[in-house]
C-alpha positions in Angstrom: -15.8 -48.1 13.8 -18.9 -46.1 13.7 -19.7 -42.6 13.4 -19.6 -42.5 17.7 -16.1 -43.9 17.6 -15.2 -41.2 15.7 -16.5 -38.1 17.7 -15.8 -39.9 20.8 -14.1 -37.0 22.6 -12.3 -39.3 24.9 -10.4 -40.5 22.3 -7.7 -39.2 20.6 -8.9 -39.3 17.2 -12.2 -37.8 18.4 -10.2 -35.1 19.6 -8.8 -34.2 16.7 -11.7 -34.9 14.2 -13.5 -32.1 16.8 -10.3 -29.7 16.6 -10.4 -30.0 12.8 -14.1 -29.6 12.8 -13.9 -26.2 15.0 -11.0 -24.8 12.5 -13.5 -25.8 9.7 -16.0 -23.6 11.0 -13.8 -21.0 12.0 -12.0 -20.5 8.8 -15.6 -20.4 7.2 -16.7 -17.7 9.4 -14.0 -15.6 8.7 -14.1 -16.6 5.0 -17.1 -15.0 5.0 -16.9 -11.4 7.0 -13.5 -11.0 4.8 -14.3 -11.9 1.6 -17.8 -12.6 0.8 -20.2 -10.1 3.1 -19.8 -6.3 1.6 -21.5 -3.2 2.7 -23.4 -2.0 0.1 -23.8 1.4 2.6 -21.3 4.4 1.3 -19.0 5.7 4.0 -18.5 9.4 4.8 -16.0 11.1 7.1 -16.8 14.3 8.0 -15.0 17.2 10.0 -15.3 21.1 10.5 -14.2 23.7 8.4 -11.4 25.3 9.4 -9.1 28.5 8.0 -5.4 27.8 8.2 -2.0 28.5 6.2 -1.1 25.1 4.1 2.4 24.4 3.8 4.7 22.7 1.8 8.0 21.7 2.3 10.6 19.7 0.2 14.0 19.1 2.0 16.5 16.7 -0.5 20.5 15.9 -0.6 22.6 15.4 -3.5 23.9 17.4 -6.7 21.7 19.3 -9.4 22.3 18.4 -12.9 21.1 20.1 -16.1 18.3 18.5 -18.2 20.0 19.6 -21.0 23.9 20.2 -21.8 24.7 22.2 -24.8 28.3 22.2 -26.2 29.4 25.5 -27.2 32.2 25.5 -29.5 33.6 28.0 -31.9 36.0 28.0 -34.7 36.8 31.6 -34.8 38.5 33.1 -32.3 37.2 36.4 -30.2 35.5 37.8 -27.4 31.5 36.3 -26.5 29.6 39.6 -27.1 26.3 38.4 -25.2 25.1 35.1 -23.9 21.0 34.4 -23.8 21.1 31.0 -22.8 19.1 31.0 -19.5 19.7 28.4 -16.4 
């Protein structure tokens, strides 16, 4: 069984020694454009200049809760003059 035997394509081995072969190659080529060939050339995108309003908009569900709770207690009894806490 010589080399000829082998990449006899009327054969079915041949057959799939060449499929094999052709997947080789391919999964070098694309080997190399993905991995190993890098532009070395900076990309730019440019556009125009244009004057417009920007806007931002933030719509959310759910409950609010305080970052921090204070517990207000009091031992003497009476009336709560002023509060200056701020929310």
């Amino acid at each position: 069984m010589g080399l000829k035997n082998i990449f006899n394509i009327n054969e079915t081995k041949g057959k799939a020694v060449w499929l094999f072969v052709i997947l080789l190659i391919a999964a070098a080529v694309v080997y190399y454009f993905v991995f190993i060939r890098k532009s070395d050339d900076t990309e730019y995108i440019t556009a125009k200049v244009s004057r417009g309003t920007l806007v931002n908009k933030v719509a959310a569900t759910g409950t609010m809760q305080a970052v921090t709770t204070v517990q207000v207690g009091s031992q003497a009894s009476g009336t709560i003059f002023r509060n200056l806490c701020r929310f």
